[in-house]
C-alpha positions as CSV (number, residue, x, y, z in Angstrom):
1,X,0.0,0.0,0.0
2,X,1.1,3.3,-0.6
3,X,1.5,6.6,1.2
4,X,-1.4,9.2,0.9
5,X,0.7,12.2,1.0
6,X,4.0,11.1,-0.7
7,X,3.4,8.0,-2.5
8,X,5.8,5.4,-1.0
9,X,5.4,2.3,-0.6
10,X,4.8,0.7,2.8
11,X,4.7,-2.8,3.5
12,X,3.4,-2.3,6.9
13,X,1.4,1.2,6.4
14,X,-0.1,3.7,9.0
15,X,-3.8,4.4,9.4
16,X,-5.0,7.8,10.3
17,X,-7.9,7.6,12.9
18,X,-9.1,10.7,11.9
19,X,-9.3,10.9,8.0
20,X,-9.0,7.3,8.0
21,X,-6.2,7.6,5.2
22,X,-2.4,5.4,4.9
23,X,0.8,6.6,5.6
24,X,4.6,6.2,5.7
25,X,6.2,6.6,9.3
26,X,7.1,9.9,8.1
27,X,3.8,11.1,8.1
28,X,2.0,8.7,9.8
29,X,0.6,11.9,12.4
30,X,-1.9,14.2,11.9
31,X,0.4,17.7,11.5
32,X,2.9,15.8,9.1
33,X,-0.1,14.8,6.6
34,X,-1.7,18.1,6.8
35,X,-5.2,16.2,8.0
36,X,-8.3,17.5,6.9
37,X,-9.8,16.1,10.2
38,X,-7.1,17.8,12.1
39,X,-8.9,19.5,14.0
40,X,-10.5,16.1,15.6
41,X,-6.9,15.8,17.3
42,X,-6.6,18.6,18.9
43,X,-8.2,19.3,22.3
44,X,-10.7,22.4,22.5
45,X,-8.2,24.5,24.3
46,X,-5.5,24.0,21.8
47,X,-7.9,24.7,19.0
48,X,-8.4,27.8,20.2
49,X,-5.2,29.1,21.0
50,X,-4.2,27.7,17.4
51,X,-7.5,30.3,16.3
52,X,-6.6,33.3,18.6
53,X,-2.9,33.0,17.0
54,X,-3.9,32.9,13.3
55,X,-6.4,36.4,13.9
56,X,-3.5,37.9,15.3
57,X,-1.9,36.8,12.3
58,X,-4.4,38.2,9.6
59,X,-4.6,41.6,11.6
């Protein structure tokens, strides 16, 4: 089977609970694969420092 994000092969892939897609070791977590379900990961209070720092961001 083949990595989602890079397209190696993997004998032995990884499974992404969240977006339920395969991976390589190297990207086998959630911020390495830039997961669409990401933000099913994260606790609540890290989502919204991760939101507070991205308006400071845009301002």
């Amino acid at each position: 089977m083949k990595c989602t994000k890079c397209g190696k092969e993997e004998i032995l892939p990884f499974r992404c609970a969240y977006c339920n897609q395969y991976f390589c070791s190297a990207h086998r977590l959630p911020e390495q694969h830039d997961c669409p379900a990401i933000h099913l990961a994260r606790s609540p209070v890290e989502t919204s420092i991760v939101e507070s720092r991205a308006g400071r961001e845009r301002s």
